[in-house]
Each structure stands twice: as C-alpha cells, then as structure tokens.
C-alpha positions in Angstrom: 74.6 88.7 -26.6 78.1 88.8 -25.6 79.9 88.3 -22.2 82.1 91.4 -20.8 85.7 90.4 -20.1 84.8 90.5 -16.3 81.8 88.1 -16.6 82.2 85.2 -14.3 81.1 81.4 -13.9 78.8 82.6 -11.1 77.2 85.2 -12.9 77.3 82.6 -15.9 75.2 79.6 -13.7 72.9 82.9 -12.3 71.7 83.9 -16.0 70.8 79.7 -15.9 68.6 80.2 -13.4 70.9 78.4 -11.0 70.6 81.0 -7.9 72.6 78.1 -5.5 74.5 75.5 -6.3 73.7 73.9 -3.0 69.9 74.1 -3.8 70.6 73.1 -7.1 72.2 69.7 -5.9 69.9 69.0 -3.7 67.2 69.4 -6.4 69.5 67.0 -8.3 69.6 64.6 -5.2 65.8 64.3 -4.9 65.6 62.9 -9.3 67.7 60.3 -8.4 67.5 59.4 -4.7 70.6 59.0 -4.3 73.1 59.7 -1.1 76.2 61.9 -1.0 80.1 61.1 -0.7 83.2 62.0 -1.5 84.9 60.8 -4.9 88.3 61.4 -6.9 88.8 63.6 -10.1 87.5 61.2 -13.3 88.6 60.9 -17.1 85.4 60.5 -18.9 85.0 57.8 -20.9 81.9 56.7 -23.2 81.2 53.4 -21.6 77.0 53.0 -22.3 77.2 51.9 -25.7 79.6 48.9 -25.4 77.5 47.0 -23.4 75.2 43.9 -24.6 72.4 46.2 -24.6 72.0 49.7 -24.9 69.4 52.2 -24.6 68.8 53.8 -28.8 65.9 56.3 -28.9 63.0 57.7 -26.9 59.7 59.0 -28.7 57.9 61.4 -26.9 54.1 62.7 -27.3 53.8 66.7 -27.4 51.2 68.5 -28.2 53.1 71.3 -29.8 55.5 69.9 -32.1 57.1 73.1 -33.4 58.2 73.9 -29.9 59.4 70.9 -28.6 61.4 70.6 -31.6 62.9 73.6 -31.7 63.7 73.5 -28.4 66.0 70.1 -28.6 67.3 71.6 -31.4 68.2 74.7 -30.1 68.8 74.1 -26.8 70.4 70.4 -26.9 72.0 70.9 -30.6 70.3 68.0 -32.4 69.8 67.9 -35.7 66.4 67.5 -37.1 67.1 64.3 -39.6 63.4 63.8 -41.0 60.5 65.4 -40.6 56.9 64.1 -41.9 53.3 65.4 -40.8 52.8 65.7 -37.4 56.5 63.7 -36.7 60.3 65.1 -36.2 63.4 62.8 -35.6 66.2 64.4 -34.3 69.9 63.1 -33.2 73.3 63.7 -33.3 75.7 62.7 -35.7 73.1 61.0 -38.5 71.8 58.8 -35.4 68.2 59.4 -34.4 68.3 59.6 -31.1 64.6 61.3 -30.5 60.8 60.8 -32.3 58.4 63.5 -31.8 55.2 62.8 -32.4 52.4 65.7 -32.2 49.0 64.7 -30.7 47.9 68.7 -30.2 44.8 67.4 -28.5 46.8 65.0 -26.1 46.6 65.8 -22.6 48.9 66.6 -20.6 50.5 63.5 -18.6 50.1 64.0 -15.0 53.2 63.6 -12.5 51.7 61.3 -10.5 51.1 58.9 -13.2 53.8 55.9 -15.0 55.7 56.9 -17.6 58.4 59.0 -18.1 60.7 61.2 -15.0 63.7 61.9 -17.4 65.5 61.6 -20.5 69.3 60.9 -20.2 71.4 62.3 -23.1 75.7 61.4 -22.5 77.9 63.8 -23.7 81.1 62.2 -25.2 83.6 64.1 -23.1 83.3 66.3 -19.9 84.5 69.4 -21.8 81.8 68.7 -24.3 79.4 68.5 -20.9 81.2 72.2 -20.0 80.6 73.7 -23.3 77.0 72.7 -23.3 76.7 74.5 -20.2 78.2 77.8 -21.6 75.7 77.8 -24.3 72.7 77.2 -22.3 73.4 80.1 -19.7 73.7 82.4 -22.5 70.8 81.7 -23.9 69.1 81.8 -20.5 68.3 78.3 -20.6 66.3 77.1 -17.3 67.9 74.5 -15.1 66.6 72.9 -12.2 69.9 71.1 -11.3 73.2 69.8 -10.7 74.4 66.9 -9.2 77.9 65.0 -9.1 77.0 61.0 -8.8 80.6 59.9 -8.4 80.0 58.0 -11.7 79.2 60.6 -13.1 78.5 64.6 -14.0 75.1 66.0 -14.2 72.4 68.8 -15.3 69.1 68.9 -15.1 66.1 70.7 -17.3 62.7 70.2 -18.4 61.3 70.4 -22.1 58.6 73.1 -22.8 55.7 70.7 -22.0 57.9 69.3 -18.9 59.3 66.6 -19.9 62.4 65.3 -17.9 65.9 65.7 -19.0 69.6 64.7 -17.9 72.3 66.1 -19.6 75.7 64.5 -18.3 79.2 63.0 -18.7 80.5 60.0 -17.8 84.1 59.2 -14.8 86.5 56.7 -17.1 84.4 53.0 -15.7 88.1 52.0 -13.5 86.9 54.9 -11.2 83.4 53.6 -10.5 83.3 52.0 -6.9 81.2 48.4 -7.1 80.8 46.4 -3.9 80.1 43.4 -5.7 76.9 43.9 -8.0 76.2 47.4 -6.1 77.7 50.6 -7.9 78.4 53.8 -5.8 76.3 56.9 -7.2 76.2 60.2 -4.9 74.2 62.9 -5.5 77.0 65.6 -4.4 77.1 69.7 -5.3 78.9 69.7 -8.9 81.9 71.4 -8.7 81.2 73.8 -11.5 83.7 76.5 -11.5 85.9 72.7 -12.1 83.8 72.1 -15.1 83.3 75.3 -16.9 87.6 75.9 -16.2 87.6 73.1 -19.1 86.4 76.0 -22.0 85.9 79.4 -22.6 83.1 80.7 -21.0 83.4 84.2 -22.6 82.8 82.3 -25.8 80.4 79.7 -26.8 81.4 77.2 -29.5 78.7 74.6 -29.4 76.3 75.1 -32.3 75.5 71.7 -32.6 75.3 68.2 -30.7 78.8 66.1 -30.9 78.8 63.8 -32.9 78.8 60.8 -30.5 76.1 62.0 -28.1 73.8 59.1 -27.2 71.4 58.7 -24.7 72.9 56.9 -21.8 70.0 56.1 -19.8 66.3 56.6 -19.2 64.7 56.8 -16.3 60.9 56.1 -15.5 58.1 56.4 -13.1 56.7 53.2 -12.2 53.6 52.5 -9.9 55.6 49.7 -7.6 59.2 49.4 -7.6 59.7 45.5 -6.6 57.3 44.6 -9.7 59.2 47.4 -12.3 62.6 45.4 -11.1 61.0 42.1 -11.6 60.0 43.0 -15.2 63.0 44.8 -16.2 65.4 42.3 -14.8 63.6 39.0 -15.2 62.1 39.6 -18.2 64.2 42.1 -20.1 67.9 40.7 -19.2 68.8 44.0 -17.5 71.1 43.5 -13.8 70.0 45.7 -10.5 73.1 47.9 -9.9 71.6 49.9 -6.7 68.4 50.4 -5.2 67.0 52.0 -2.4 64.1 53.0 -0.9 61.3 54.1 -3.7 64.0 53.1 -6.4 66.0 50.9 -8.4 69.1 51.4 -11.1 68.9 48.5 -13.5 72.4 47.8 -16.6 73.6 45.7 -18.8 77.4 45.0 -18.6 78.2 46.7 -15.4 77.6 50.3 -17.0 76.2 51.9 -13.4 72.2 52.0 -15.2 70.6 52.1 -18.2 67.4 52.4 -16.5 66.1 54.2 -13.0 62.8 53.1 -11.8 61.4 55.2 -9.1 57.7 55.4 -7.3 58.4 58.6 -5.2 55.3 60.2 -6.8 54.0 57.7 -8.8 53.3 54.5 -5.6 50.3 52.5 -7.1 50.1 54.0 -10.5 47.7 51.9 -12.9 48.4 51.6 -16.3 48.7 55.4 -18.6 47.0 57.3 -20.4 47.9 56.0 -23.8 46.6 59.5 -24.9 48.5 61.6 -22.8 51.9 63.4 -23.4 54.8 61.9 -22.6 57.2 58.9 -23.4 55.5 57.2 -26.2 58.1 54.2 -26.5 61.8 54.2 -25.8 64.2 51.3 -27.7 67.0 48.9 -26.2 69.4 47.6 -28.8 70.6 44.4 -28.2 74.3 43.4 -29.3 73.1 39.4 -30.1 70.1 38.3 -31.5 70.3 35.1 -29.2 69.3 37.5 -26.4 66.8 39.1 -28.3 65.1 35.8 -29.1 65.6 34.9 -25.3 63.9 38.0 -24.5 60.9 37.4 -26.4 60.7 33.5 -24.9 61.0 35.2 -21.5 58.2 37.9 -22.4 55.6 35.2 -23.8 56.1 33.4 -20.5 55.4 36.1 -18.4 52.4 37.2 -20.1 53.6 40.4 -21.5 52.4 41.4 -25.0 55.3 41.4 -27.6 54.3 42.5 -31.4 56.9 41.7 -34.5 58.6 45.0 -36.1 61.4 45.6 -37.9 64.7 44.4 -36.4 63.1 42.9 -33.5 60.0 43.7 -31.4 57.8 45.8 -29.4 56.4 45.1 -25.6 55.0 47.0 -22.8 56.2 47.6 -18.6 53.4 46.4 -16.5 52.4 50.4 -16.4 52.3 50.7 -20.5 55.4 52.3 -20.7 56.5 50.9 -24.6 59.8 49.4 -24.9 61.5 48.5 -28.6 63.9 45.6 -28.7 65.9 45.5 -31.8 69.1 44.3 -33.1 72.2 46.6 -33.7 
C-alpha cells in the first residue's frame, strides 16, 4: 500500500488506530501513573545500557507461537536468531533480546494477577522511534497510546495474546530533571506531527530492528508495592527513582528506571500461575561479578530461592515473577 502525495501525519496516526492524541495520552498516562508538565526539546541518547546493571532479555509464554513471533518480527523488526521445537529467540542486531516459548495449552494470564504490564523496547535514536511509527500505521498496526515522560518518548501496543509493550526513545540524560534521588517523568500528549517531521512518512524505510535496539526497561504487576520495592531494592541492588501512589520506578546508575512496579489492578495478588501466559523470566546483566555475588549473599538472607545457571543465577519476586542475574 502506498501513501498519496496528500496523505498526512493525522490521517497516518488514524490508520493506527489513534482516533485522538489527547485520548491516546491519557491512555499512556494511566500505564505509567505518572503526572504531566512541561519539558524542553531533547537529543536522545542511549543511556540504559551503561549502567552497572541492565535489563538483557524477557521470555514470554504464548500459546500460539507462530503468531506471536511473527508479529515481533513483523511488527517490531526483530530478527528471529534461533528457533527449536516449541521455542523462538528474536533480537536485534545478533543480540537476543526475546525467548518465546509455546505452551498451546497455557491459559491465559489474567490482568488482575503478578506478572507482566509491559515490555520496554529503546529505540537508539528518536528518528529511529519516528520511522517505527511510519511503518506501523501502514501496516495498520493497533496502538493504544502515546505519552511524552519528559525523559522520554513513547508508544504503546499490545502483542496478539495481550501482552504489554513500550516502544520509545530516550531525552540525552543532561535534560532529565532529578531533585535529588527523584527523576521527573510526565505523562504529556506526544507531540507527534514533531516526531514523524524527523522522516518521510510517504515512505517507510524500516524493514528491520536497528541494530542497537535493547530493551530499556520492564515493567511489572506486583500484588503490594512497598514489599515489590523492598525486594527489588534491598535485595536486587536496584535505586527507587519515583514513586507514587500504586507505583514505584526502580534503576541502576541514575537511568530514570529499569523497572516499574505497579498494583493498580493487581493489590493483593498471590503468587502466579506458573502455567499461564505471560512473562516467563526476564534477565538483569550485571557489569561486576562482585555485585552479582553480593546479590546472591543478599538473596540467601532474605529467603528468596536462587538456582546456579550459566553466567550467574536465577531467583524469583515475592509474586513468582523469574528474574536472571548474569554477568556481561
């Protein structure tokens, strides 16, 4: 399908689904639960990886694996790396960023439960964010939002079995706002005639993932907020960068979060479904292995299960949630 020469970035964010930006923001506002304000025009820069810890790959639990797959593929531009029965990797650039792993019986992981809200992939650049955008309003890719957090620029979809996603590029780190551990994030209409004024919307040139897209962040449902920030900070090594009512951001070397924790559906959630679809584990990749080995020591006193793999080790939230600590 081709545009006509008259086709415009409003008619472009309508074939997306997008039928107001307002709304759409506002949709954006209520995944993050976060308040609005004004900010100043950013250079991007790709900040979450330089940290001491990082967030490396997510595995998910579909039930219909061709689907899912092809739709990251097609619709996010990752390559498919390996495939085995019943499995698919995917990424960007030879890095896996994403495991599938079918379960066709699994079902489907309720909203009210722990586990996953959304997946956060971080584009490289802000025109690599705009030409995203061009690609998935011509292929009439749903969205459910956008938001601009100060920090950053987002958009928001679901996968074909509804799990979360964050697709998004990063304001150069100089033009966050801190008030001493606290970042500012907004949740503010995305300016996207701004955006999509950065590439040629009658033309779309993104066939594939850059390189040097990563996933940023994850954010999770959690069944108590206090206890997920007590975990995730005392245990794990990660700081509190903002919280608020229902919700907490979590880093590691002043990026503005690694991790969101919110309850806003999910208040007194037991443990999952270890059955279900959803987030099956997601990794953090530590930069020193002295911090790795004080995680672990921090783990075992707390309680929490930890099982030797491969480059480090494996653990649960107090909800189930899987987490992979490894070296980089």
């Amino acid at each position: 399908m081709a545009f006509n020469a008259g086709m415009t970035r409003r008619a472009l964010l309508d074939m997306a689904g997008a039928a107001s930006l307002s709304v759409a923001a506002m949709a954006a506002a209520k995944a993050e639960g976060i308040a609005t304000g004004p900010r100043s025009e950013p250079a991007p820069v790709l900040f979450a990886h330089q940290t001491p810890m990082r967030v490396g790959q997510v595995s998910l639990v579909v039930r219909d694996l061709a689907l899912v797959s092809g739709f990251y593929r097609d619709v996010l531009g990752l390559s498919v790396i390996e495939t085995a029965p019943g499995r698919a990797s995917l990424g960007a650039g030879g890095n896996v960023l994403l495991v599938l792993e079918q379960r066709p019986a699994a079902p489907f992981e309720r909203q009210g439960t722990a586990g996953l809200f959304h997946t956060a992939f971080l584009m490289p650049t802000r025109k690599d964010l705009a030409r995203w955008l061009v690609h998935v309003a011509r292929n009439r890719v749903r969205l459910t939002g956008f938001a601009d957090h100060a920090v950053s620029e987002a958009v928001y979809l679901d996968d074909p079995e509804g799990n979360g996603i964050e697709v998004y590029s990063d304001r150069a780190p100089e033009l966050w706002r801190w008030d001493g551990g606290t970042v500012t994030m907004t949740s503010d209409q995305l300016n996207v005639d701004e955006l999509l004024g950065l590439t040629n919307i009658q033309v779309s040139d993104y066939a594939t993932a850059p390189a040097g897209l990563r996933i940023g962040h994850m954010h999770l449902r959690v069944g108590d907020v206090a206890r997920g920030q007590a975990f995730y900070s005392t245990a794990i090594g990660l700081d509190t960068t903002r919280q608020r009512s229902g919700a907490a951001f979590l880093s590691s070397g002043r990026y503005h979060h690694h991790l969101g924790i919110n309850a806003w559906r999910s208040q007194g959630a037991g443990a999952r479904d270890a059955n279900a679809t959803g987030i099956a584990w997601f990794s953090l990749e530590v930069k020193d292995r002295a911090v790795l080995d004080a995680q672990r020591a921090r783990l075992a006193t707390a309680g929490a299960g930890v099982t030797e793999m491969t480059g480090g080790f494996a653990t649960a939230d107090p909800w189930g949630t899987a987490i992979r600590l490894v070296s980089r």
